[in-house]
C-alpha positions as CSV (number, residue, x, y, z in Angstrom):
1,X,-175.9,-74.1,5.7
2,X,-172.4,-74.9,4.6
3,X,-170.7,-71.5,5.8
4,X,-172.4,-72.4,9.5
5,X,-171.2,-75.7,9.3
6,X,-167.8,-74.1,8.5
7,X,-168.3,-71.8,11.3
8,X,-168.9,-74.1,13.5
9,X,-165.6,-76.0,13.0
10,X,-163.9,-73.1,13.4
11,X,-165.9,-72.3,16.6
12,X,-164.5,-75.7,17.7
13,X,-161.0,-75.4,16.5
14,X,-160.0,-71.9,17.3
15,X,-162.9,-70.3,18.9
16,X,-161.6,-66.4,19.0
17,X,-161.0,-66.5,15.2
18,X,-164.8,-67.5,14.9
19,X,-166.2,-64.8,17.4
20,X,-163.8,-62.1,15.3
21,X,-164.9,-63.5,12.0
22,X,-168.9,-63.4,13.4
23,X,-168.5,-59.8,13.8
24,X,-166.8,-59.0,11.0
25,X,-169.1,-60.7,8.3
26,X,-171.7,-58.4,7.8
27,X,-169.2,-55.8,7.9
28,X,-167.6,-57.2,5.2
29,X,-170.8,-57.6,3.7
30,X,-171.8,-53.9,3.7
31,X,-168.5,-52.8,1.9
32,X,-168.8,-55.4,-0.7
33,X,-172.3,-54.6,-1.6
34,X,-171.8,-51.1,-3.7
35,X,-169.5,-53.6,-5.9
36,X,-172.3,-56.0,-6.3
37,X,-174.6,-53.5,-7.5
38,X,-172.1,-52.1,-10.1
39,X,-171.7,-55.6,-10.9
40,X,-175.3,-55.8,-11.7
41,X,-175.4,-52.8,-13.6
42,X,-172.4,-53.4,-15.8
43,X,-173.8,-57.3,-16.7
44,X,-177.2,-55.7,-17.7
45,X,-175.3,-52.8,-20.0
46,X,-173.2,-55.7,-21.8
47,X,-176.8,-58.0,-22.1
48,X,-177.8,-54.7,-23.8
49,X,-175.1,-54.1,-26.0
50,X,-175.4,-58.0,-26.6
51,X,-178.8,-58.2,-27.8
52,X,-178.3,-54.7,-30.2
53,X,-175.2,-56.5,-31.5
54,X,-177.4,-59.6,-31.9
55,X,-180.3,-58.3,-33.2
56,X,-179.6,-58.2,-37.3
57,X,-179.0,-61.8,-36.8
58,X,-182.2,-63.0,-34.9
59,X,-183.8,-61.2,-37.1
60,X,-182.6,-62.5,-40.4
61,X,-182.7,-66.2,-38.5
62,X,-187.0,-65.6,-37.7
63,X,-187.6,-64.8,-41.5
């Protein structure tokens, strides 16, 4: 809701910039998402390695 909102005052202020920026958003979008999903991946490798590292310690801590 907020990003329309901010669209919209740009729509109002400098209305070319908004149509441009309109089009260009999911285009932006599609490029960013391969980084997303590495991001993903990489956080759930470290949670891994995290709960390995971890794991001698939970496990002394439950006995």
């Amino acid at each position: 809701m907020v990003k329309f909102l901010l669209w919209c005052v740009l729509l109002f202020f400098c209305w070319p910039l908004a149509l441009i920026a309109l089009v260009l958003y999911p285009i932006v979008w599609v490029l960013l998402l391969p980084f997303r999903i590495v991001g993903i991946a990489v956080e759930g490798a470290l949670g891994l390695v995290w709960a390995l590292v971890t794991l001698p310690a939970r496990l002394l801590r439950a006995l």
